[in-house]
C-alpha positions in Angstrom: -55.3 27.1 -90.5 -51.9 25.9 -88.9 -48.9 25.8 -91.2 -47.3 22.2 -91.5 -43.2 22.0 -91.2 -41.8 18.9 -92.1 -38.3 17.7 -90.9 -36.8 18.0 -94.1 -37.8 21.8 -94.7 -37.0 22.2 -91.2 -33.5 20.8 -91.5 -33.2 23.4 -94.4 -34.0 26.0 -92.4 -31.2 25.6 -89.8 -28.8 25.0 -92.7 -30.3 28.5 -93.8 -29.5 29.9 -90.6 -26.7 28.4 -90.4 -24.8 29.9 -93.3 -26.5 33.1 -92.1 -24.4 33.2 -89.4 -21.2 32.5 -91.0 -21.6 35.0 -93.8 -22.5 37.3 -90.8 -19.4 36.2 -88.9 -17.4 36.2 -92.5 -18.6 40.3 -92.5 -17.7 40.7 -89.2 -14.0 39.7 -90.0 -14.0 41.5 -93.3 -15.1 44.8 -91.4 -12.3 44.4 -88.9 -9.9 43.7 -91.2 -10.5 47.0 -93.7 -10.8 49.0 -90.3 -7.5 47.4 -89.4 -6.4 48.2 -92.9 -7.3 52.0 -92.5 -5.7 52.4 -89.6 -1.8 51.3 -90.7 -2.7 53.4 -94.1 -3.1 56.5 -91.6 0.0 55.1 -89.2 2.0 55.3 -92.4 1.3 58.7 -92.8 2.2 60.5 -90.0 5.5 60.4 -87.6 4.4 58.4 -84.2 6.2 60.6 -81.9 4.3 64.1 -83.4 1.4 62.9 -84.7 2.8 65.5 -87.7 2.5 64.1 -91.4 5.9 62.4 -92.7 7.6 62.6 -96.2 4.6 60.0 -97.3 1.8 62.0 -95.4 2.9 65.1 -97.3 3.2 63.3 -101.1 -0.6 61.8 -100.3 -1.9 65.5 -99.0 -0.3 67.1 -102.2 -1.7 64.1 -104.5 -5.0 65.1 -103.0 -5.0 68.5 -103.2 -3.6 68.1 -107.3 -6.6 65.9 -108.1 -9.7 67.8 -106.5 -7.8 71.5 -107.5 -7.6 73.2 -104.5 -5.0 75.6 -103.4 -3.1 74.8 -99.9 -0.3 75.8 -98.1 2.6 73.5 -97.0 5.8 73.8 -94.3 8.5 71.5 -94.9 11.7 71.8 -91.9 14.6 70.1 -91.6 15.9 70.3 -87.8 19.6 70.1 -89.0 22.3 68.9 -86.0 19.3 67.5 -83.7 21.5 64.5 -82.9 23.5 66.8 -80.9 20.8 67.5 -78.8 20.1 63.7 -77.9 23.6 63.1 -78.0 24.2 65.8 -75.2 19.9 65.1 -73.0 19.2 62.4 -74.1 16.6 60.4 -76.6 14.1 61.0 -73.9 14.3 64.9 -73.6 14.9 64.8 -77.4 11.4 63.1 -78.2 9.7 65.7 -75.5 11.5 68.9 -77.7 9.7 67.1 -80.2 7.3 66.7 -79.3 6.6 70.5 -77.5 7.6 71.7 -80.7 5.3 69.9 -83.0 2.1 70.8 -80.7 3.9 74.5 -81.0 3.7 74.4 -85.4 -0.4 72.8 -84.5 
């Protein structure tokens, strides 16, 4: 027995497939978009130059910790005066004393 299409359900069908494809496309951008999303969320929480967590990176890790009730240890430093030291090496050698002495706290 052969099955029969006519050009009307046929025409159906590639509108079918047709919107198929754009709420594929539609996920596609959605997807991207709450990746995207997740990524700034986790840029906003941590200091570019370190990679350590910032004053907003710190509030979310405590807000965390309050809500699921676990214990955890946390170590807050002010370098006072640093602006001496870029003042008198540099911005340059600055961000690399940063940066040796973040990996140094990891």
């Amino acid at each position: 027995m052969q099955t029969v299409v006519t050009p009307e359900e046929q025409k159906k069908v590639l509108e079918l497939e047709k919107m198929k494809r754009s709420l594929e496309l539609q996920l596609q951008e959605m997807a991207r978009k709450v990746e995207e999303q997740k990524q700034q969320i986790a840029m906003a929480m941590r200091d570019p130059l370190t990679g350590l967590r910032n004053r907003e990176g710190v509030a979310d890790q405590i807000n965390t910790l309050l809500k699921k009730e676990t214990k955890g240890t946390f170590f807050i430093m002010d370098m006072d005066n640093f602006k001496c030291v870029n003042d008198t090496y540099g911005h340059v050698e600055g961000d690399r004393v940063l940066v040796r002495f973040s990996s140094a706290l990891r």
